[in-house]
N, C-alpha and C positions, 0 to 999 in steps of 0.2 A: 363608675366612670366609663367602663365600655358599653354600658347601656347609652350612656348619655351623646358617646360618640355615633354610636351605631345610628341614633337616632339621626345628629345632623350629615353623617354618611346618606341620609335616605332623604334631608331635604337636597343635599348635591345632585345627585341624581332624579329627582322630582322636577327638582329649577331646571337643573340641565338639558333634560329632556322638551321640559317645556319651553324654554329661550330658542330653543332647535326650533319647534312646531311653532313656534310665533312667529319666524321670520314670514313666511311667505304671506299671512297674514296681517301684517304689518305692511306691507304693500299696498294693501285693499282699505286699512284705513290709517285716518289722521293722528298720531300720539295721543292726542286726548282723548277721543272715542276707544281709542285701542286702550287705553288705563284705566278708563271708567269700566270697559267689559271684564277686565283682568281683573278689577278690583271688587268687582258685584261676582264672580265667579269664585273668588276668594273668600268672600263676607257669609255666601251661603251653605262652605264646605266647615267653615270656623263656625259657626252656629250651628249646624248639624253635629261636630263635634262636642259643643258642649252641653248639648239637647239629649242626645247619645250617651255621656260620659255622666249626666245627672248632679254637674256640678255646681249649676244654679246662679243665678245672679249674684254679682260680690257684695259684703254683707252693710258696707257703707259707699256715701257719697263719692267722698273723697278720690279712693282707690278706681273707680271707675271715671269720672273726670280724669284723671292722670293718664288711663289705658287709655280712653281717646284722643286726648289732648296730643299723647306719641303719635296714635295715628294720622291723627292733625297734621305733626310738624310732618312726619315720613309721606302723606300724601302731600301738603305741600314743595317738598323734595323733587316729585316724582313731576309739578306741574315746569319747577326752575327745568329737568332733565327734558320735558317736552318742548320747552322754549329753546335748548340748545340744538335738540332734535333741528326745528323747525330752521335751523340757522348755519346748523354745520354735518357733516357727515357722517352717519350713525356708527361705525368704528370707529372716528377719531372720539365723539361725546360717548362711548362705552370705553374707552381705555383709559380716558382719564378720570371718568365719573367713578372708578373702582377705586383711584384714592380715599373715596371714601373710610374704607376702613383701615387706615390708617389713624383716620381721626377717632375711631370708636378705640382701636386698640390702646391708644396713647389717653385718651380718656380714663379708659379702664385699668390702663397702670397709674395712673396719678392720683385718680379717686377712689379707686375699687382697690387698689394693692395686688393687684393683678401680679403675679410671681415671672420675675423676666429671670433669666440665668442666662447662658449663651445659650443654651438647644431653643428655647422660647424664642429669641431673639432672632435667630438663623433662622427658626422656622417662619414667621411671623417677615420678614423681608423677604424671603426666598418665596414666599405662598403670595406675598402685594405684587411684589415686580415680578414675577409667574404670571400672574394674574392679566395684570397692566400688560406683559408683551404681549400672550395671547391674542388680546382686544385687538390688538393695534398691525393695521394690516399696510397694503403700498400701497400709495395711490396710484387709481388707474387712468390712463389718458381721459378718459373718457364717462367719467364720473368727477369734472370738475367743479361741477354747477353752484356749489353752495362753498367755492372756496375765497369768496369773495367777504363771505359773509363769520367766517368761523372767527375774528378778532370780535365780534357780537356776540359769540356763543359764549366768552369765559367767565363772564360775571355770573350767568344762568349754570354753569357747571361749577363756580366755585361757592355758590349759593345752597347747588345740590350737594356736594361734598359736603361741608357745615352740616348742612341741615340732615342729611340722611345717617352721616356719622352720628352727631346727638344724639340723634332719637333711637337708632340703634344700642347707643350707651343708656340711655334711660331705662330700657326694657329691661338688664337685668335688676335694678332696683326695685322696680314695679314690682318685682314676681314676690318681694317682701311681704306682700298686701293683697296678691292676686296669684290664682292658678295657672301654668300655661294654657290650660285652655280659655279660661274667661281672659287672659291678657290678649290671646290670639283672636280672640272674637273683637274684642273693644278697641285694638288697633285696627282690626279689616274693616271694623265698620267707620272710624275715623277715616281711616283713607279712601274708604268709598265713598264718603260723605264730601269731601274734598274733590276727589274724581268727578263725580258726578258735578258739582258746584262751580268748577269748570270747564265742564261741556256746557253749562246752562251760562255762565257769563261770557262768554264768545258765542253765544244766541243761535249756533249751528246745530240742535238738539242733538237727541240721541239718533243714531241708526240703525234697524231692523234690518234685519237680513242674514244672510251664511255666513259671513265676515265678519258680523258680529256677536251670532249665534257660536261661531267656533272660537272667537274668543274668551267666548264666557266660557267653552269648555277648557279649554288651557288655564283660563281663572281657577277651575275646581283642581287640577291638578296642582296648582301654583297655593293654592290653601291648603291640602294634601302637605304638603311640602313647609308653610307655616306653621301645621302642627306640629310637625316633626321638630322643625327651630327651637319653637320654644318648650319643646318638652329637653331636649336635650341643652336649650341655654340654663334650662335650670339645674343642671348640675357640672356646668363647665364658665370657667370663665369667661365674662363677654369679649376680652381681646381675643381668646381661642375661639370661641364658637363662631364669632362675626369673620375672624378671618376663613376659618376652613368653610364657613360658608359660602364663602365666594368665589369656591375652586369648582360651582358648578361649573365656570365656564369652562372648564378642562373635559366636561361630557357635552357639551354644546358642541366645542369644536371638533372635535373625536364623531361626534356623529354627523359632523358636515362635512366633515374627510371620508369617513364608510360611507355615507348613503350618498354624499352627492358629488363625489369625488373631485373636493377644491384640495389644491396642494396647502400644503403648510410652507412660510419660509422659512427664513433660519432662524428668524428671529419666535416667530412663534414656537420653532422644535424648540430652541433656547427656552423659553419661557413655558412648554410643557414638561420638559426636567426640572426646573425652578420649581413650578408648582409641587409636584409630585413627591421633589426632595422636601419642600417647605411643609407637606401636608404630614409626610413621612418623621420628620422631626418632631412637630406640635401631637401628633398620633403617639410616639413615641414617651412622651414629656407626660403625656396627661393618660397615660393606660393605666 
């Protein structure tokens, strides 16, 4: 179990680091170009993984239809998250699009039997609403431009909650049938395949260049970081592992307070002790 934690400890910091080194980057390009690079940057560290690990193609149909079909629905996810992008504020659609895992967790106690007690319980709300304040910053005079538009954005973020919850909950069923790394490959290549299929149905191709070359390197580290996932989803429960996965954000913003020195307010300190106690409990529960 402390192996399995350890593991998603190191896609936290993997993501975290990486969500930091994408911001400025995400300036230079459009959501979809920036997903399609993240997600071809991911697809070639997960196939070197399983090229590497000698674990070989899965041994039927089936199981591999399923491992893309996830990535299917998770890149679709990612296209609703680019549609909100394009409409509302990128910390207002990152603090509520972290709902998300709420829906895997609740999924994974209904279906999966996932063990709630109060420490589970405490930690598992204290690690989402952690999570959710972090995201969630003031608005500034002067950043109002898309606020016109954010009553557009809720359908495209409640779409992304759905859909990226699901497909997070299906993942650990999958792993029945499939190894983390062949799950990890046949997801990155479903959502690159969606990624890409996006850029090419809004007819604005791909972009060459540094912006996009450095994206695809943040991709390798953001795959880095899927293998770790799912090596450790496979010995933790998906309500656990989905949630303390998404406490990268707590090394996202910790490194845009050290390196580029934004204050935190009270609301995010509030919800960096939330995390911390939520990550601390569920760490606790499942040692």
């Amino acid at each position: 179990m402390l192996t399995a934690l350890a593991f998603i400890g190191a896609y936290v910091v993997l993501v975290g680091v990486a969500s930091f080194l994408e911001e400025p980057v995400a300036r230079r390009l459009d959501p979809f170009r920036l997903g399609a690079a993240l997600r071809f940057g991911a697809l070639v560290v997960a196939v070197a993984a399983l090229v590497v690990a000698g674990n070989g193609a899965p041994s039927s149909f089936a199981p591999t239809l399923a491992g893309v079909g996830i990535g299917g629905i998770a890149g679709a996810a990612s296209i609703c998250y680019c549609l909100a992008l394009s409409r509302t504020q990128a910390w207002l659609a990152a603090s509520i699009a972290n709902g998300y895992v709420a829906v895997t967790a609740l999924l994974g106690i209904v279906f999966l039997g996932d063990a709630l007690d109060w420490a589970v319980a405490a930690g598992l709300f204290l690690t989402i609403a952690g999570v959710i304040a972090l995201s969630w910053q003031q608005r500034s005079k002067g950043n109002r431009e898309k606020r016109q538009h954010t009553g557009s954005a809720i359908w495209p973020l409640v779409g992304y909650i759905a859909l990226a919850g699901i497909s997070a909950f299906l993942e650990k069923p999958a792993l029945s049938h499939l190894s983390p790394l062949q799950l990890n490959a046949l997801t990155a290549f479903g959502m690159a395949a969606v990624g890409f299929g996006a850029v090419g149905v809004r007819g604005e191709g791909l972009q060459i260049g540094a912006s996009a070359l450095a994206a695809g390197g943040i991709g390798l580290m953001i795959g880095l970081g899927g293998v770790a996932y799912f090596l450790g989803l496979a010995d933790l429960p998906v309500s656990i592992a989905a949630t303390l996965a998404n406490s990268y954000v707590l090394v996202t913003t910790g490194l845009s307070v050290v390196v580029r020195h934004r204050p935190l307010s009270r609301r995010q300190t509030a919800g960096a002790l939330a995390t911390v106690a939520g990550v601390c409990l569920l760490t606790i529960a499942h040692r």
